[in-house]
One Martini backbone bead per residue (centre of mass of N, CA, C, O) as a GRO file, in nm:
protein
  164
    1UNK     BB    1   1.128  12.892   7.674
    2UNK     BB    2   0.867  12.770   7.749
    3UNK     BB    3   0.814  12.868   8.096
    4UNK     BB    4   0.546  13.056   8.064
    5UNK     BB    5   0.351  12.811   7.982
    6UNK     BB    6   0.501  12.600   8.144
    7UNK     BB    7   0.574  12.323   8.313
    8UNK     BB    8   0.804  12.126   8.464
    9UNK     BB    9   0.609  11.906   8.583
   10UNK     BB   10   0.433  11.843   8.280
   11UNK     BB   11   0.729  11.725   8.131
   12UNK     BB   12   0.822  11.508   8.338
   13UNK     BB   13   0.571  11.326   8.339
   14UNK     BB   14   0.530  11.344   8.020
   15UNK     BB   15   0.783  11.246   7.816
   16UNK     BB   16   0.684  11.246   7.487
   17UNK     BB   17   0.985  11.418   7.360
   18UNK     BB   18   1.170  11.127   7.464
   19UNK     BB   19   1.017  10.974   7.202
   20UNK     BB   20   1.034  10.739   6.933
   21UNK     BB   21   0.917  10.667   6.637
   22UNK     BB   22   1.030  10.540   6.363
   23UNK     BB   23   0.854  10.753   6.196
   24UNK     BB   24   0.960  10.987   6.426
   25UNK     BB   25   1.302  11.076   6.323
   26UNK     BB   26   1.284  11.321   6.219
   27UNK     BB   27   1.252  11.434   6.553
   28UNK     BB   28   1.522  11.434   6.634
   29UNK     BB   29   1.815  11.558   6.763
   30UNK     BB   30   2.034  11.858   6.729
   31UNK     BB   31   2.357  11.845   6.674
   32UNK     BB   32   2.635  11.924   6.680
   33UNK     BB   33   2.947  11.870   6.701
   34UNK     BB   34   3.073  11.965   6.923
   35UNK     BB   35   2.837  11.835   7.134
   36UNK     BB   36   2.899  11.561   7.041
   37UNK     BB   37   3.159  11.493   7.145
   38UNK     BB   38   3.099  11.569   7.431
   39UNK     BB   39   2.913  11.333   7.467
   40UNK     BB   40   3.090  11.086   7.413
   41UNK     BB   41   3.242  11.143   7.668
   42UNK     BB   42   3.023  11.164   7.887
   43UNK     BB   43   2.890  10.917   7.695
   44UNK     BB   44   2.994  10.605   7.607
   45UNK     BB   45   2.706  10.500   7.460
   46UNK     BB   46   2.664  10.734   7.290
   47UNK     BB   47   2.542  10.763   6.989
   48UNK     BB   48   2.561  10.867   6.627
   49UNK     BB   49   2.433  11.049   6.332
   50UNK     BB   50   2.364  11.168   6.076
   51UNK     BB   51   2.141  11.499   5.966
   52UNK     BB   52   2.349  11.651   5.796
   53UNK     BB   53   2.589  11.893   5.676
   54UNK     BB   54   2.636  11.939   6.069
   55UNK     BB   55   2.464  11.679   6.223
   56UNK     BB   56   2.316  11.554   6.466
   57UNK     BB   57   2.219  11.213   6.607
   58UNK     BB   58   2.087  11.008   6.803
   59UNK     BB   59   2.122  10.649   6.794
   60UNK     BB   60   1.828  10.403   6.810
   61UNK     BB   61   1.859  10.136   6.726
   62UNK     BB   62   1.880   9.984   7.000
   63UNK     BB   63   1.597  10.071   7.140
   64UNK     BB   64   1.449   9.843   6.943
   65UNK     BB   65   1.276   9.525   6.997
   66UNK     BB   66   1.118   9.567   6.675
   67UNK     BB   67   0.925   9.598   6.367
   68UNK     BB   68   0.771   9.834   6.487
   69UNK     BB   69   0.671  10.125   6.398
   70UNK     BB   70   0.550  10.239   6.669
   71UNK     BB   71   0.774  10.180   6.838
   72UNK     BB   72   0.965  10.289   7.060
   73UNK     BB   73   1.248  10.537   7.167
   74UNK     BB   74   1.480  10.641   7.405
   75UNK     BB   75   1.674  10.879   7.468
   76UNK     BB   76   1.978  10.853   7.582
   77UNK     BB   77   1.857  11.092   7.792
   78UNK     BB   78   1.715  10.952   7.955
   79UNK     BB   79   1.590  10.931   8.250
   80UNK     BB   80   1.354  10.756   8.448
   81UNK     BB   81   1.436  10.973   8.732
   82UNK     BB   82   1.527  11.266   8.605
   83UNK     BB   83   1.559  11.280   8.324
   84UNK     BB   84   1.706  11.508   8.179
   85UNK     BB   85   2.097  11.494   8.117
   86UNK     BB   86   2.074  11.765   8.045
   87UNK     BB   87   2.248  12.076   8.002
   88UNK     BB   88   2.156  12.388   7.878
   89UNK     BB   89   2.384  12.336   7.663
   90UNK     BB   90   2.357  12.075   7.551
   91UNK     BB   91   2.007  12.135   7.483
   92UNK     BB   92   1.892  12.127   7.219
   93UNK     BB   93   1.722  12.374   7.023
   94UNK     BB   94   1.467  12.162   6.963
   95UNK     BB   95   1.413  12.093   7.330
   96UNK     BB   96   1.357  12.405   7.390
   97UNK     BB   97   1.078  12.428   7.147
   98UNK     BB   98   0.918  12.185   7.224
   99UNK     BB   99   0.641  12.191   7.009
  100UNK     BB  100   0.841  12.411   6.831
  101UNK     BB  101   0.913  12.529   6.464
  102UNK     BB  102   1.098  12.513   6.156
  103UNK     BB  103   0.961  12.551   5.880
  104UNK     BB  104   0.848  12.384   5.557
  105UNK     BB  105   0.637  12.356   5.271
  106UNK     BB  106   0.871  12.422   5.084
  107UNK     BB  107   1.080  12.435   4.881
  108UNK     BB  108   1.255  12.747   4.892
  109UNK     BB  109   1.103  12.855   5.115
  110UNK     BB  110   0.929  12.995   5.373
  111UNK     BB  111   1.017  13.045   5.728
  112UNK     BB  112   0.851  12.891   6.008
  113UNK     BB  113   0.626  12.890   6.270
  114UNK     BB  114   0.526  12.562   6.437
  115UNK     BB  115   0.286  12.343   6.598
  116UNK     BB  116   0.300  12.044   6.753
  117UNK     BB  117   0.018  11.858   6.836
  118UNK     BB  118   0.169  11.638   7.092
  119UNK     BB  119   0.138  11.801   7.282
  120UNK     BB  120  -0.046  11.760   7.624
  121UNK     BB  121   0.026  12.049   7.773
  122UNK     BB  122  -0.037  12.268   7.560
  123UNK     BB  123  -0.319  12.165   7.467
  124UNK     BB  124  -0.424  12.263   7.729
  125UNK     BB  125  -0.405  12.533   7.590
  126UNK     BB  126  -0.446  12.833   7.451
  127UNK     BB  127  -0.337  12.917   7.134
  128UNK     BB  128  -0.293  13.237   7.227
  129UNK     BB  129  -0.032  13.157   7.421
  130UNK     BB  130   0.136  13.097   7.187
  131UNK     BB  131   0.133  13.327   6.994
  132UNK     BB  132   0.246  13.528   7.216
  133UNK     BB  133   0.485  13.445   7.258
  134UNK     BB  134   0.604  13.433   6.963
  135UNK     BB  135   0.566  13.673   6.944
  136UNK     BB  136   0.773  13.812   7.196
  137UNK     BB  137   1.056  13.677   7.046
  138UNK     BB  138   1.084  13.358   7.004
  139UNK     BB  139   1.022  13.338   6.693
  140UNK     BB  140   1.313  13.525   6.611
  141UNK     BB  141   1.485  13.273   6.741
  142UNK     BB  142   1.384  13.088   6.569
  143UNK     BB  143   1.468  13.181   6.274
  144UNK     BB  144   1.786  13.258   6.308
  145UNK     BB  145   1.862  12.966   6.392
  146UNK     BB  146   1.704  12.838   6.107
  147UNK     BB  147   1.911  13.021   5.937
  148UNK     BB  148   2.208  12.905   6.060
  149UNK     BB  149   2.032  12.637   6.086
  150UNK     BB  150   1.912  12.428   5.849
  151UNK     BB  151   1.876  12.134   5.982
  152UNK     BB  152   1.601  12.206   6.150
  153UNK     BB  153   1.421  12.231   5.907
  154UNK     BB  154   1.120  12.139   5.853
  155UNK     BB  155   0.875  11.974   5.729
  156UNK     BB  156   0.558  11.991   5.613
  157UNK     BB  157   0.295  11.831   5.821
  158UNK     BB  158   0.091  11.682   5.966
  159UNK     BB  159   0.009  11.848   6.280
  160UNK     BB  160   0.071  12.145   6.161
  161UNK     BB  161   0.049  12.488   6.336
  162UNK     BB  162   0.069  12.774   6.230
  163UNK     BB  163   0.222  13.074   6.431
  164UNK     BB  164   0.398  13.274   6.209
   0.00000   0.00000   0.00000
């Protein structure tokens, strides 16, 4: 979704949005159960949790090999020469608009669409090209999808920039 302003190259070889440090593991993305049962068959190794009330998300627990809450630990679908093994209709719909989210500053507030600061390639654009994205349509499907699927919308935190 974002391939009109980011290259294939540049998150190829940064993978830096499918690793997770124990902090940041609000950030792992949300399966449906229909694609997680369906990836438990063909990745018979891959674990996943509950993380709402209809998703869920990879186990990254057996990944951590110390008690850092720095250390990170990489998504199970990431193969380190291949990069991401899943097929575009697997790959939740949080991989597919990071590290753009559907925000929420307040409970039962109003849902927008926030850009995640640490993404090293999209930071190296000006910020005018993610917002013309976002206005071009991108936005009202990342709220309609955040809609249907409210266990994607997070919360507001330090390093989020309201993009509409």
């Amino acid at each position: 979704m974002l391939s009109k302003i980011l290259k294939k190259s540049d998150c190829a070889s940064c993978r830096f949005c499918c690793s997770f440090r124990r902090q940041s593991l609000w950030e792992t993305p949300l399966f449906d159960r229909e694609t997680k049962e369906h990836l438990e068959k063909k990745f018979p190794l891959a674990s996943f949790r509950p993380a709402g009330e209809n998703s869920f998300t990879p186990d990254l627990s057996g990944g951590y090999r110390t008690d850092e809450p720095d250390e990170e630990a990489a998504c199970p679908f990431l193969d380190s020469e291949k990069g991401c093994v899943l097929s575009d209709e697997e790959k939740p719909f949080d991989c597919k608009i990071w590290p753009l989210r559907a925000v929420r500053k307040s409970a039962g507030g109003k849902i927008f669409v926030a850009l995640t600061t640490t993404c090293p390639a999209l930071n190296r654009l000006p910020f005018s090209e993610v917002q013309s994205l976002v206005k071009s349509g991108l936005g009202g499907k990342i709220l309609s999808y955040a809609s249907a699927n409210p266990d994607i919308v997070k919360d507001w935190r330090g390093g989020f920039v309201e993009v509409e």
